[in-house]
C-alpha positions in Angstrom: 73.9 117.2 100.5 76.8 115.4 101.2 78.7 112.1 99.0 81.5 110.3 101.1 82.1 113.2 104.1 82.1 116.0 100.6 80.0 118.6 100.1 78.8 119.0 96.4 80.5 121.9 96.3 83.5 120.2 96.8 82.6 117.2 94.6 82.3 120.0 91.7 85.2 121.9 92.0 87.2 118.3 92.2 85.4 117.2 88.4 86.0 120.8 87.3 89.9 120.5 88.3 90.2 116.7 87.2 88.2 117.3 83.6 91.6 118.6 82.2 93.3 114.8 83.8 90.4 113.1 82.0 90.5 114.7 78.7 94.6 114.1 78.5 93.8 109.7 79.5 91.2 109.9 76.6 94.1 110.9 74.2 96.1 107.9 75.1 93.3 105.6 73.9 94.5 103.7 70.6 91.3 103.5 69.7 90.5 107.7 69.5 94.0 108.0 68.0 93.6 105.7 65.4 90.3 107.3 64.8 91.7 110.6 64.2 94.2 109.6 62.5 92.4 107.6 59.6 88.5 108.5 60.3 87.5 106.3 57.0 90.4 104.3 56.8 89.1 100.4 55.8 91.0 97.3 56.4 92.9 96.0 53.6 92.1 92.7 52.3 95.4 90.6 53.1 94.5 91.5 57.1 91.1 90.3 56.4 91.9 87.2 55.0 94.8 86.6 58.1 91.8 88.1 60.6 89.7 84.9 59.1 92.3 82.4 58.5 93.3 82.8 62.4 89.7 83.0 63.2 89.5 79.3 61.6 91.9 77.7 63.7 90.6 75.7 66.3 91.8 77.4 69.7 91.5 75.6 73.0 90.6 78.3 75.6 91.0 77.8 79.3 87.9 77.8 81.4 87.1 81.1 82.3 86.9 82.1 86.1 84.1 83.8 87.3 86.2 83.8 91.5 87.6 86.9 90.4 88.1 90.4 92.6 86.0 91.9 89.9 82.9 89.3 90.3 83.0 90.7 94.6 83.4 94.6 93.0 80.6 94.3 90.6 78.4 92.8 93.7 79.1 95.7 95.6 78.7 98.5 93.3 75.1 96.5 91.9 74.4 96.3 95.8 74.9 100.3 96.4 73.5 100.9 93.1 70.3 98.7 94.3 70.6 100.9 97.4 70.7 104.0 96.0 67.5 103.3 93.3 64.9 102.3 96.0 66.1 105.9 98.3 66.6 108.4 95.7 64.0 106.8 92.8 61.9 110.7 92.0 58.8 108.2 91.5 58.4 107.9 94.9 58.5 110.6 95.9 56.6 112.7 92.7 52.8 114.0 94.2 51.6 113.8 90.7 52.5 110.2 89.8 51.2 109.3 93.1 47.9 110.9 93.3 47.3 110.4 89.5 47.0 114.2 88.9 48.0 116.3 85.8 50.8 119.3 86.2 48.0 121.7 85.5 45.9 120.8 88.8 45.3 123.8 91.5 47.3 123.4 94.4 44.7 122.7 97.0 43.6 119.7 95.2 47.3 118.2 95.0 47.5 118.8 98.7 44.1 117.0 99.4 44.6 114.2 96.7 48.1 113.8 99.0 46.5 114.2 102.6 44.3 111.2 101.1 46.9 109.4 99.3 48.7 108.9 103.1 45.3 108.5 105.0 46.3 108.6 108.6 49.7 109.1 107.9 51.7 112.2 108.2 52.9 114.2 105.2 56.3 113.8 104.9 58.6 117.2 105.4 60.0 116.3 102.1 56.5 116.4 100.4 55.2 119.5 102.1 58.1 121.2 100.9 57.9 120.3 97.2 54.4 121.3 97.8 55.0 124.7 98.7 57.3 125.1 95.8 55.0 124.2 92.9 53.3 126.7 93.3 53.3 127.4 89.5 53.6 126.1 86.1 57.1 126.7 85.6 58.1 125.4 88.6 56.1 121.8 87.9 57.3 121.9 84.7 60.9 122.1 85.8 60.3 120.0 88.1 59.3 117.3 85.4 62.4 118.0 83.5 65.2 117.9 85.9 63.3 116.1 88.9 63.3 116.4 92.6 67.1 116.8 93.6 68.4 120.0 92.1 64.8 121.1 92.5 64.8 121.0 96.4 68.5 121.3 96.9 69.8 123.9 95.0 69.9 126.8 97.3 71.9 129.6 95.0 68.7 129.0 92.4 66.2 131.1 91.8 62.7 130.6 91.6 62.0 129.1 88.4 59.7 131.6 86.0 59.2 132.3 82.5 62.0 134.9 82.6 64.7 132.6 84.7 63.6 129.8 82.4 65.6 127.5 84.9 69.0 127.8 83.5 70.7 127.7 87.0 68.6 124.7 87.7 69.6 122.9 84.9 73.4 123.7 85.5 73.1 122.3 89.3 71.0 118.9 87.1 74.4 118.7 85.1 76.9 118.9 87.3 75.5 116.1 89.4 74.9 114.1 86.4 78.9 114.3 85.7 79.6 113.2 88.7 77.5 110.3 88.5 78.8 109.0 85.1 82.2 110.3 86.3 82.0 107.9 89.0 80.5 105.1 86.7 83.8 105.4 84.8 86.1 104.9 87.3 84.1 101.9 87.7 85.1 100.9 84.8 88.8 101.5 85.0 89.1 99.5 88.3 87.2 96.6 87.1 88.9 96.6 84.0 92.2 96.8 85.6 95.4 94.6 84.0 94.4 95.7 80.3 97.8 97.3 79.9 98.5 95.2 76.8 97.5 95.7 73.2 94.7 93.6 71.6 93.4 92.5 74.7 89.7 92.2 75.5 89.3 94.0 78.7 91.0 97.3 77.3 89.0 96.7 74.1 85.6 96.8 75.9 86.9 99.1 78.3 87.2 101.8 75.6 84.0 101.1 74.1 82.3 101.6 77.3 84.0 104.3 78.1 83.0 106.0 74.8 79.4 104.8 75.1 79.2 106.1 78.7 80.3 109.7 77.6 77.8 109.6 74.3 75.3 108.7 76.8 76.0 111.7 79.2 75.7 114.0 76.3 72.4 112.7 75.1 71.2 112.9 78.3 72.4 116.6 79.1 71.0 118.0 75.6 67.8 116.1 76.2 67.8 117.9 79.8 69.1 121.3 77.6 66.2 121.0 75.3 63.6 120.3 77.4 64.4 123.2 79.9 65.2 125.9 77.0 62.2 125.0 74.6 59.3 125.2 76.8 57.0 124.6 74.2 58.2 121.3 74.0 56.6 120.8 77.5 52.7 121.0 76.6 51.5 117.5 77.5 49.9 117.8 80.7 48.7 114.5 81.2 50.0 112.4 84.5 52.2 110.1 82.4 54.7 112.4 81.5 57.3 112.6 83.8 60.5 113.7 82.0 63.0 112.6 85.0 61.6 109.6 85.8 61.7 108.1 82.7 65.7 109.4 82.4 66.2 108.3 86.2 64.9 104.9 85.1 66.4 104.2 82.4 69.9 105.7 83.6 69.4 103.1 86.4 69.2 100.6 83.9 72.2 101.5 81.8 74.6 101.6 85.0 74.0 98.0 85.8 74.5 97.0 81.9 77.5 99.3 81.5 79.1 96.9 84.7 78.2 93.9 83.8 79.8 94.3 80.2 83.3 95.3 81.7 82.8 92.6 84.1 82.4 89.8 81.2 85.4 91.4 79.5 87.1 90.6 82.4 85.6 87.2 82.6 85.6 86.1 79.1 89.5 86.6 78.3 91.7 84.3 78.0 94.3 84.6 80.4 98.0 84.5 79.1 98.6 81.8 81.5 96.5 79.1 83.5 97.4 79.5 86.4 95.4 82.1 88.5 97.6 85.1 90.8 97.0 83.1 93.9 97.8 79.6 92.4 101.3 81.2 91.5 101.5 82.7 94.6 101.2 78.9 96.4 103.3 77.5 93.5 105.5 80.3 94.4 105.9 79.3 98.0 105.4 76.0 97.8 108.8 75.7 95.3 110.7 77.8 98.2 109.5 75.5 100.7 111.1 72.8 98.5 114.1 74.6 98.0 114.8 75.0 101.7 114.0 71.5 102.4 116.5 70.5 100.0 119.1 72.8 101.9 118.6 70.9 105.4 118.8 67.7 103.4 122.0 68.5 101.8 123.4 69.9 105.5 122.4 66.5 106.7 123.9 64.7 104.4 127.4 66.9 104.6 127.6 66.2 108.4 127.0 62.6 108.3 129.7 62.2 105.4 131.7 64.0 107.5 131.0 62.1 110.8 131.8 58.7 108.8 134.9 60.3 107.2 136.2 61.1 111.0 135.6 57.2 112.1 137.4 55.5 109.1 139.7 53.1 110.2 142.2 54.1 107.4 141.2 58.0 107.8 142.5 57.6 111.8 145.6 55.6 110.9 146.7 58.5 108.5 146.2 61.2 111.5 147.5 58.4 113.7 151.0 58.7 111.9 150.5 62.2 111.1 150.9 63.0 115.0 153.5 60.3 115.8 155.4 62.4 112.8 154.7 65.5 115.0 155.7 64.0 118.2 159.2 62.6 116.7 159.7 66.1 115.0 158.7 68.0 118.3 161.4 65.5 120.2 164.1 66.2 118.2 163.4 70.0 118.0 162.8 70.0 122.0 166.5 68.3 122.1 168.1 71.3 120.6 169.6 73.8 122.8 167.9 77.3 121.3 164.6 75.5 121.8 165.3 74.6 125.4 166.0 78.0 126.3 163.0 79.0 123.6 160.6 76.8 126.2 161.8 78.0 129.4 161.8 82.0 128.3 158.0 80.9 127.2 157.4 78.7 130.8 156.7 75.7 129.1 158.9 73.2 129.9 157.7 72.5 133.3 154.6 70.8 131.2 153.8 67.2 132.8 151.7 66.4 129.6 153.0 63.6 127.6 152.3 63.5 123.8 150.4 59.5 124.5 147.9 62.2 126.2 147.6 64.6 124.0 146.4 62.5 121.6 144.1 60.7 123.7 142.6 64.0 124.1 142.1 64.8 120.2 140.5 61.4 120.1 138.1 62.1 122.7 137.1 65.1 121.2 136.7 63.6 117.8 134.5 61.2 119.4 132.8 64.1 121.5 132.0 66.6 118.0 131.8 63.9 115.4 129.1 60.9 117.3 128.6 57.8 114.9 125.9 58.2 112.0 122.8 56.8 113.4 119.9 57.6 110.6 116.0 57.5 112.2 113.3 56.2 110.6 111.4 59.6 109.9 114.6 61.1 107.6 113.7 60.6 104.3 115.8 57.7 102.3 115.7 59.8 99.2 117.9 63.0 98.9 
């Protein structure tokens, strides 16, 4: 039988190797410290009287919000455990619940009470097989106790007698039933996930499920224990009693409630802020989206200041003079012999460009890279 692509096998070793990880998280509960610590410790009456004078202020809680990953988690993991109820349930499946016959009943009449059970339809493989292995009392009676699954499947067993008393069953019952509560507490970790600070609700009820989960496995592996080691504990023989499908039932029930309390942990808190992850997230970009707009607008603005500083009239009369400063410097430095010869050793004093030009030309271009303001009507008015 195979979970995810794994063997069982596999899936044991992997709880066997990881029970040493597991045991080493549970010691980092404050809870289980404090526990150890100070078993009987009580709490003192000034923190009592703080605990209920805080409890008497009026706080204003935020809604809660029930949109959260953990609401689509806990719909999928009720969906597969809704799934895995109606195929697996031993009730179905159990010829002595069906045909309303006690554990004591010869075999031939099981397998005629079945064959008219089904009518016209075929005995399924799965039933013929069970069939042929109750062939005694101590195999229905272990059946009863540790129901269908390790009964069928467990192919290192042996056949369950008064000597074998079904101890290598019972080991194969357990280590499928750690897996499964293994798996219901990591359930419980990822829907409980963001509980990394003290006092808060989620890791409170996280640690009280995980410790309820764990008592739970225990009572549910000594009850197996006790009903497999004592036989004489196993002397109704009426059709009722069904050991397994009582557990399997009322395991199926506990799963669901053990996820549905984390979940309302989850739910219930009070967040530390109002806003949700994905409303910061849009506030987030939403104030970057502001922030670059207000970098355009401030480029904007800078060019245009610049474009009107460049077509002053008072701005162009200083650059005016400025160059006709140039020019008369450059005349009376061009009339000096060392920068004649200067000019012709360089080849430029066979330039035809008069200085009138040359500043005709910087005009133009001023005109060219600097074009006057002209504001449209979609720019915002504001900055």
């Amino acid at each position: 039988m195979a979970f995810l692509g794994l063997s069982l096998v596999t899936w044991q070793t992997l709880l066997i190797i990881g029970f040493p990880f597991i045991c080493g998280s549970l010691s980092r509960i404050r809870a289980i410290l404090l526990f150890i610590r100070h078993p009987f410790r009580k709490t003192p009456p000034s923190e009592r009287n703080a605990a209920s004078g805080a409890k008497k202020t009026a706080q204003v809680l935020p809604p809660r919000r029930y949109l959260r990953p953990q609401s689509f988690f806990l719909g999928f993991l009720l969906l597969g455990h809704l799934v895995r109820f109606l195929s697996t349930n031993p009730s179905q499946s159990n010829p002595f619940r069906l045909t309303n016959q006690p554990l004591n009943v010869p075999s031939t009449t099981l397998l005629s009470s079945l064959e008219r059970y089904y009518r016209s339809k075929e005995t399924p493989y799965e039933q013929e097989r069970l069939i042929r292995k109750l062939n005694t009392l101590d195999a229905r009676l272990l059946y009863s106790t540790i129901g269908p699954d390790p009964f069928l499947h467990c192919t290192w067993c042996r056949p369950p007698s008064s000597k074998a008393n079904g101890a290598d069953h019972l080991y194969f019952g357990l280590s499928r039933l750690g897996l499964q509560y293994a798996s219901l507490l990591l359930a419980i970790g990822l829907m409980t996930t963001g509980a990394s600070q003290l006092r808060m609700k989620r890791r409170i009820w996280r640690t009280r499920l995980a410790l309820l989960s764990i008592f739970y496995f225990i009572f549910e592996a000594a009850v197996l224990s006790i009903l497999v080691f004592i036989p004489s504990l196993l002397t109704a023989m009426d059709a009722g009693r069904m050991t397994w499908d009582a557990l399997f039932l009322f395991r199926s029930s506990f799963f669901p409630f053990i996820l549905f309390c984390s979940w309302w942990a989850v739910v219930s808190e009070p967040p530390a802020e109002l806003l949700s992850p994905i409303a910061k997230v849009g506030l987030g970009l939403a104030s970057v989206a502001s922030d670059l707009d207000g970098l355009v607008n401030r480029l904007r603005l800078t060019a245009l200041q610049r474009t009107a500083l460049m077509k002053d009239g008072d701005y162009r009369s200083q650059i005016h003079s400025f160059w006709e400063n140039v020019e008369r410097q450059a005349t009376l430095a061009s009339s000096n012999p060392s920068i004649k010869s200067m000019k012709e050793t360089m080849g430029l004093s066979t330039s035809d460009t008069m200085n009138h030009q040359s500043r005709d030309q910087l005009r133009t271009w001023i005109d060219n890279v600097f074009p006057d303001p002209s504001f449209d009507s979609s720019s915002p008015t504001s900055l």
